[in-house]
N, CA, C and O of each residue as an XYZ file, in Angstrom:
436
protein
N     -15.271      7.317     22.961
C     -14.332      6.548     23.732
C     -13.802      7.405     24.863
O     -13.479      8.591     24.796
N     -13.778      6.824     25.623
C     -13.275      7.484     27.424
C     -11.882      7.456     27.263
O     -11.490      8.021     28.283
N     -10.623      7.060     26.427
C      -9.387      7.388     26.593
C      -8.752      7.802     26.182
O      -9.192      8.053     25.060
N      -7.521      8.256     26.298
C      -6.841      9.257     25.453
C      -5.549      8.706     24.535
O      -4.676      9.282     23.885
N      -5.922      7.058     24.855
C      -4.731      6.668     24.490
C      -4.608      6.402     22.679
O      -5.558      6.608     21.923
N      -3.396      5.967     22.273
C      -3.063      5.246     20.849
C      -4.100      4.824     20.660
O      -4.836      4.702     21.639
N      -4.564      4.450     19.406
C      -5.044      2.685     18.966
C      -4.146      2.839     17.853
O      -3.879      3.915     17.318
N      -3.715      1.765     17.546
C      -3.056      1.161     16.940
C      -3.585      0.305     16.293
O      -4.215     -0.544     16.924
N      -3.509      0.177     14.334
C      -4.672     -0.806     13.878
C      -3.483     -1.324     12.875
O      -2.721     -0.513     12.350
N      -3.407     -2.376     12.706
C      -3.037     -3.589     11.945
C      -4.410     -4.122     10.969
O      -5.226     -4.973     11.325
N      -4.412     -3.343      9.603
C      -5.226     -3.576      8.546
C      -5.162     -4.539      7.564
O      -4.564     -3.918      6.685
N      -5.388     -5.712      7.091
C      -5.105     -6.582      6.447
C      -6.484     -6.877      5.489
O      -7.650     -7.151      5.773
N      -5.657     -6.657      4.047
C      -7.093     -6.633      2.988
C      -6.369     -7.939      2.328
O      -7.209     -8.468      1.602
N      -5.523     -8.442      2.303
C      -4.992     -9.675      1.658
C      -3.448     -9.891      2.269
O      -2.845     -9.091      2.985
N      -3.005    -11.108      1.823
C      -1.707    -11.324      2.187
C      -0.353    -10.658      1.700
O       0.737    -10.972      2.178
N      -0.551     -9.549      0.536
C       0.405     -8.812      0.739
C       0.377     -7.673      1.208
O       1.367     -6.946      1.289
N      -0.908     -7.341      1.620
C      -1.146     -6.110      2.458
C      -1.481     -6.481      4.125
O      -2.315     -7.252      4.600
N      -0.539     -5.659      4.743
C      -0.449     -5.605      5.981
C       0.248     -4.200      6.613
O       1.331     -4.162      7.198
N      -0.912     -2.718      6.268
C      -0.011     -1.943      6.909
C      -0.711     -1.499      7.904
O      -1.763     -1.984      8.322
N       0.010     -0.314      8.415
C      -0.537     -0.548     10.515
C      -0.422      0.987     10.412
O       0.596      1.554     10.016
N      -1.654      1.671     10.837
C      -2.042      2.969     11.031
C      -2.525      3.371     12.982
O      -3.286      2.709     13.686
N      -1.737      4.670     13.377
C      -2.483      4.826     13.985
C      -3.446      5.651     14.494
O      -3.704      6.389     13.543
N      -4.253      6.033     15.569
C      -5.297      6.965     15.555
C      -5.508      7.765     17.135
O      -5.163      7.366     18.247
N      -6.026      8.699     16.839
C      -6.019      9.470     17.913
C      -7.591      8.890     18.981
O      -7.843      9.280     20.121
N      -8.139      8.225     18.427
C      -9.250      7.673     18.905
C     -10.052      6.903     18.100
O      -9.829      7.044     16.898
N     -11.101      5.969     18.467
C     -11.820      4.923     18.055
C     -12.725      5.621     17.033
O     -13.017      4.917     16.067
N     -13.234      6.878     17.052
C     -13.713      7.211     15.758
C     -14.026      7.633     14.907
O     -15.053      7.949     14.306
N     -11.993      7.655     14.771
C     -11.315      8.011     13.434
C     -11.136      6.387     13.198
O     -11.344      5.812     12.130
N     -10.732      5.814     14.355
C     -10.159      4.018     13.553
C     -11.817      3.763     12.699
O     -11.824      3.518     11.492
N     -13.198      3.866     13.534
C     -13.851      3.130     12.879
C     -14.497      3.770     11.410
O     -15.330      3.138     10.761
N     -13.959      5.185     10.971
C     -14.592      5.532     10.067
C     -14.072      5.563      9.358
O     -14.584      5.813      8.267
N     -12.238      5.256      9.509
C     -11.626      4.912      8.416
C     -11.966      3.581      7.767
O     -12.258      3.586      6.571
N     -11.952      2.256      8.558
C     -12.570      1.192      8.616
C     -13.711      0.905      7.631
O     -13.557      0.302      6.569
N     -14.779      1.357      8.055
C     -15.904      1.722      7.675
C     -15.348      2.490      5.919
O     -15.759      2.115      4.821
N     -14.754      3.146      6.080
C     -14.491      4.092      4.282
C     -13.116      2.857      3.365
O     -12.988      2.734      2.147
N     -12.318      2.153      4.428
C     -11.817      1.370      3.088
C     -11.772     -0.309      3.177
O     -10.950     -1.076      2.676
N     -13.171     -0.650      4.146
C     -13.437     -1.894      4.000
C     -13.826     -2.148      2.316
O     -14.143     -1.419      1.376
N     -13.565     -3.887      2.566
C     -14.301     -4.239      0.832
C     -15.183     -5.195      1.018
O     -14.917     -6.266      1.564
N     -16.517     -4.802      0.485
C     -17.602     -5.236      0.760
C     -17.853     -6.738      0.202
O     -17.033     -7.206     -0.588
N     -18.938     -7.467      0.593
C     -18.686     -9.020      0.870
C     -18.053     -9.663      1.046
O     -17.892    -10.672      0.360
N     -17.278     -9.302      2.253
C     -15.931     -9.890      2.710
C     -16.817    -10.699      4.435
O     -17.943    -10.879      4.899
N     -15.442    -10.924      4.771
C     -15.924    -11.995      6.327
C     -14.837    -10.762      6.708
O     -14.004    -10.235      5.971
N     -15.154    -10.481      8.175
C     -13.988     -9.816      8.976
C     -14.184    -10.229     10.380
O     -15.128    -10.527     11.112
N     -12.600    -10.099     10.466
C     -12.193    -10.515     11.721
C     -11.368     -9.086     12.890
O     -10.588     -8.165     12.643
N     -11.932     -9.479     13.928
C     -11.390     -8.344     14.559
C     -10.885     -8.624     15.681
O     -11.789     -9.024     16.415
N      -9.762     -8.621     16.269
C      -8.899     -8.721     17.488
C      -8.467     -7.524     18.321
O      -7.485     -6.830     18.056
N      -9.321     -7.336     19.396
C      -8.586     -6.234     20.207
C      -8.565     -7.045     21.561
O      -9.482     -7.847     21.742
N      -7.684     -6.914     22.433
C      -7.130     -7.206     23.946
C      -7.532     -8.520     23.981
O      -8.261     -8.717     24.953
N      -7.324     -9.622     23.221
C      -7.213    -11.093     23.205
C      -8.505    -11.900     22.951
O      -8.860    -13.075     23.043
N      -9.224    -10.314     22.468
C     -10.734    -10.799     21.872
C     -11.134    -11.124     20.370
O     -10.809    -10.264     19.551
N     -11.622    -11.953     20.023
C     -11.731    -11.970     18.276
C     -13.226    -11.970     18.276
O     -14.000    -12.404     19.128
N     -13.450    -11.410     17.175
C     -14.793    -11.338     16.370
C     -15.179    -11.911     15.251
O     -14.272    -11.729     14.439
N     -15.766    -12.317     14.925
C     -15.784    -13.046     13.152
C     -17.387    -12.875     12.473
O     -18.437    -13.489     12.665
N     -17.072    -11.932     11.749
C     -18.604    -11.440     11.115
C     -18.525    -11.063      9.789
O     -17.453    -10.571      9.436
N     -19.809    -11.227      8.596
C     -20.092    -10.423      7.568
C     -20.303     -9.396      7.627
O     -20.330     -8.776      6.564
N     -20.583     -8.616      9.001
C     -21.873     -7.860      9.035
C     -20.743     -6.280      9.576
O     -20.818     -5.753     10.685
N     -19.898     -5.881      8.564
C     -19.160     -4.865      8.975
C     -19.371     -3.447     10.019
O     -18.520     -2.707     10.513
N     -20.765     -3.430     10.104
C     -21.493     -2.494     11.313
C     -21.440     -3.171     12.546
O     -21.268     -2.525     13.579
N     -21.580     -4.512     12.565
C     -21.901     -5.299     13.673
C     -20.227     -5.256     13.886
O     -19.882     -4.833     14.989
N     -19.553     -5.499     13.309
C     -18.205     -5.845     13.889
C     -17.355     -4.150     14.802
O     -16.610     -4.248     15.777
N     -17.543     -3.502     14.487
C     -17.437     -1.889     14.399
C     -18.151     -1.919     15.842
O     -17.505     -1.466     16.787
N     -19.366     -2.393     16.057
C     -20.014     -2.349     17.226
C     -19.021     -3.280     18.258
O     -18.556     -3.080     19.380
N     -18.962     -4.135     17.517
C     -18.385     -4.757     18.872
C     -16.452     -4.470     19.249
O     -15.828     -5.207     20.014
N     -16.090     -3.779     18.825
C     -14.871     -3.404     18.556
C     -15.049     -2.139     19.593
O     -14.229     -2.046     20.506
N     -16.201     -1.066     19.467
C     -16.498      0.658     20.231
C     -16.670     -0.420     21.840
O     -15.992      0.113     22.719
N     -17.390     -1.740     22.370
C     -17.976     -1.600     22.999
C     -16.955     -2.405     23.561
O     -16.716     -2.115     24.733
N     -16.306     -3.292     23.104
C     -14.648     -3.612     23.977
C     -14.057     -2.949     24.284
O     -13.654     -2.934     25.447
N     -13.771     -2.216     23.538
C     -12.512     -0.837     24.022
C     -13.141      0.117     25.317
O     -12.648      0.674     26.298
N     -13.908      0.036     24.993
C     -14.673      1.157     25.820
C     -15.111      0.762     27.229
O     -15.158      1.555     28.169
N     -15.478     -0.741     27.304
C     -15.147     -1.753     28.532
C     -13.977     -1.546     28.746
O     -13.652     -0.741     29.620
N     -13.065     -2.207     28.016
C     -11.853     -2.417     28.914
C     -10.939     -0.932     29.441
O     -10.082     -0.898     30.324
N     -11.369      0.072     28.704
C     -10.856      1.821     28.562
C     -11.398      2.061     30.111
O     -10.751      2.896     30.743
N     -12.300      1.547     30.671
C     -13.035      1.544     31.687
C     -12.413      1.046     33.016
O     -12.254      1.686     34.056
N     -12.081     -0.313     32.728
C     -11.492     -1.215     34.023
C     -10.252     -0.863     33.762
O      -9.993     -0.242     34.792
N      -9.463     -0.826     33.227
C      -7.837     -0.497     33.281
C      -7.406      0.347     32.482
O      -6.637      0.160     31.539
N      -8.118      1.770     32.999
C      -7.640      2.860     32.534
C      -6.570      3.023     33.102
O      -5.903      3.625     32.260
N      -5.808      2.852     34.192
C      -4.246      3.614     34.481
C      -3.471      2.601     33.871
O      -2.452      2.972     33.288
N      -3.685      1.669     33.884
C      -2.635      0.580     33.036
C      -2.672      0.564     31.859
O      -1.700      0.258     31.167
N      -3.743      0.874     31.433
C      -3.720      0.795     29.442
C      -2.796      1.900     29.115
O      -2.988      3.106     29.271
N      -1.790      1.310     28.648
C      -0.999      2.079     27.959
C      -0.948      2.774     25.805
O      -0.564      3.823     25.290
N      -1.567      1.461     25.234
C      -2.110      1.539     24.012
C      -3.232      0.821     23.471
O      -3.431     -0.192     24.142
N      -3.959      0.936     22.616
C      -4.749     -0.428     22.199
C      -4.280     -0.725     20.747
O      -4.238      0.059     19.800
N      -3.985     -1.848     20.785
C      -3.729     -3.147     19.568
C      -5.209     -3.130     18.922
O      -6.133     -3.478     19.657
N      -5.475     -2.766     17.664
C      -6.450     -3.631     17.317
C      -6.198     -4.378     15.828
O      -5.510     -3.679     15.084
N      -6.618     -5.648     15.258
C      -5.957     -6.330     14.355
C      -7.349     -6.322     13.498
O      -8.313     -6.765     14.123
N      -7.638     -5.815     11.946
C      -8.424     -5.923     11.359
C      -7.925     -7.064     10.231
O      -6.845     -6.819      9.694
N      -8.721     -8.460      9.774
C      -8.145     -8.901      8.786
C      -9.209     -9.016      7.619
O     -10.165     -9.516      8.211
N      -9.492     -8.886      6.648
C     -10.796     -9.253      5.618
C     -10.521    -10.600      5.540
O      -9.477    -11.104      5.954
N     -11.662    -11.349      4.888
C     -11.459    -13.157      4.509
C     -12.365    -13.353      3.167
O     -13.533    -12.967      3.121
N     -11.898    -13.805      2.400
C     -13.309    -14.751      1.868
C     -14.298    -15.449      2.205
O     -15.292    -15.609      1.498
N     -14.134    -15.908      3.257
C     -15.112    -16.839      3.828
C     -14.984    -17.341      5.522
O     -13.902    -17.155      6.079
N     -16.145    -17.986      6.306
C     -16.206    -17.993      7.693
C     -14.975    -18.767      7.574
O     -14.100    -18.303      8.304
N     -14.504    -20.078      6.713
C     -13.915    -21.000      7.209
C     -12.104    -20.172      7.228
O     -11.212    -20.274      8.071
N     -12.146    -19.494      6.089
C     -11.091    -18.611      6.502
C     -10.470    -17.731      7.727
O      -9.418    -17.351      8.240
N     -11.485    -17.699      7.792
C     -11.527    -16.195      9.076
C     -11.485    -16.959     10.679
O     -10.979    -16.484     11.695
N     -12.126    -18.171     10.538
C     -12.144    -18.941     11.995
C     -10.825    -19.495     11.867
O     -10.044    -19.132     12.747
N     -10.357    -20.317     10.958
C      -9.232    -21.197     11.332
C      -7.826    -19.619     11.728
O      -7.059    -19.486     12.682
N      -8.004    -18.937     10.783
C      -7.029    -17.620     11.528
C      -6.929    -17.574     13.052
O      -6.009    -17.797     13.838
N      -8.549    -17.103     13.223
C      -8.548    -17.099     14.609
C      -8.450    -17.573     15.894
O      -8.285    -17.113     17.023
N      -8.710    -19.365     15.004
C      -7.841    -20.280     15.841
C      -7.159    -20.655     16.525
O      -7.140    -21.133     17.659
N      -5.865    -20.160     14.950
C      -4.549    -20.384     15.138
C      -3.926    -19.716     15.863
O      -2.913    -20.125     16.431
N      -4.567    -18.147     16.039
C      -3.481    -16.769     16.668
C      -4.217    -17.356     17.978
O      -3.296    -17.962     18.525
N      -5.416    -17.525     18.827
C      -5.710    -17.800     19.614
C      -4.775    -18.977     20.673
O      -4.274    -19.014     21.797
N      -4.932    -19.787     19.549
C      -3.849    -21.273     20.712
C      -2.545    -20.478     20.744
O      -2.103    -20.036     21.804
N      -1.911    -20.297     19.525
C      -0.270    -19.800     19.697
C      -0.535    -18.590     20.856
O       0.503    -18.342     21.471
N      -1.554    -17.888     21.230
C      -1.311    -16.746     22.252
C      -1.592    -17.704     23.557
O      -1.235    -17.315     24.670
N      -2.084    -18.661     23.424
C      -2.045    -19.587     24.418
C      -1.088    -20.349     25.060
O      -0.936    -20.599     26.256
N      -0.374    -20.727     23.932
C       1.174    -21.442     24.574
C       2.217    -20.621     25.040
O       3.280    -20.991     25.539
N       1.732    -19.211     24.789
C       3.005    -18.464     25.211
C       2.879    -18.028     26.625
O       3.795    -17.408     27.164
């Protein structure tokens, strides 16, 4: 990763877990990621108003290095931190209607 900034990760393995770690770079976030995901899960990933929705926990990891690293690119003097929101699901239908929902509500605001 090209920046020097925060990331900031919002980890969610169920609904009473929601704690928020942060990192000196993208990969420490993705190898922590990678060491306490739980396997056959759906995950969802939100960084800079982007969501992802995959089984495929490498594939999601990929597309998480290659956003940041775009946007680390175009608005490097303005990026001040990166947000990124990890949630696990049981299933697609779980994981889409989430993403839905945070999607429109970031819409009306």
């Amino acid at each position: 990763m090209k920046t020097d900034k925060k990331i900031f990760l919002q980890f969610t393995q169920n609904e009473d877990s929601n704690p928020n770690f942060v990192f000196n770079n993208l990969t420490e976030l993705i190898g922590f990621t990678l060491a306490e995901a739980k396997n056959r899960k759906v995950y969802s990933i939100e960084v800079f108003n982007e969501f992802f929705v995959t089984s495929d926990l490498t594939i999601a990891m990929y597309f998480l290095e290659t956003i940041v690293n775009r946007y680390s690119e175009i608005f490097a003097e303005d990026l001040k931190a990166i947000n990124v929101f990890y949630t696990e699901y049981n299933s697609y239908k779980e994981a889409y209607k989430d993403a839905y929902y945070m999607q429109n509500s970031k819409n009306l605001v």
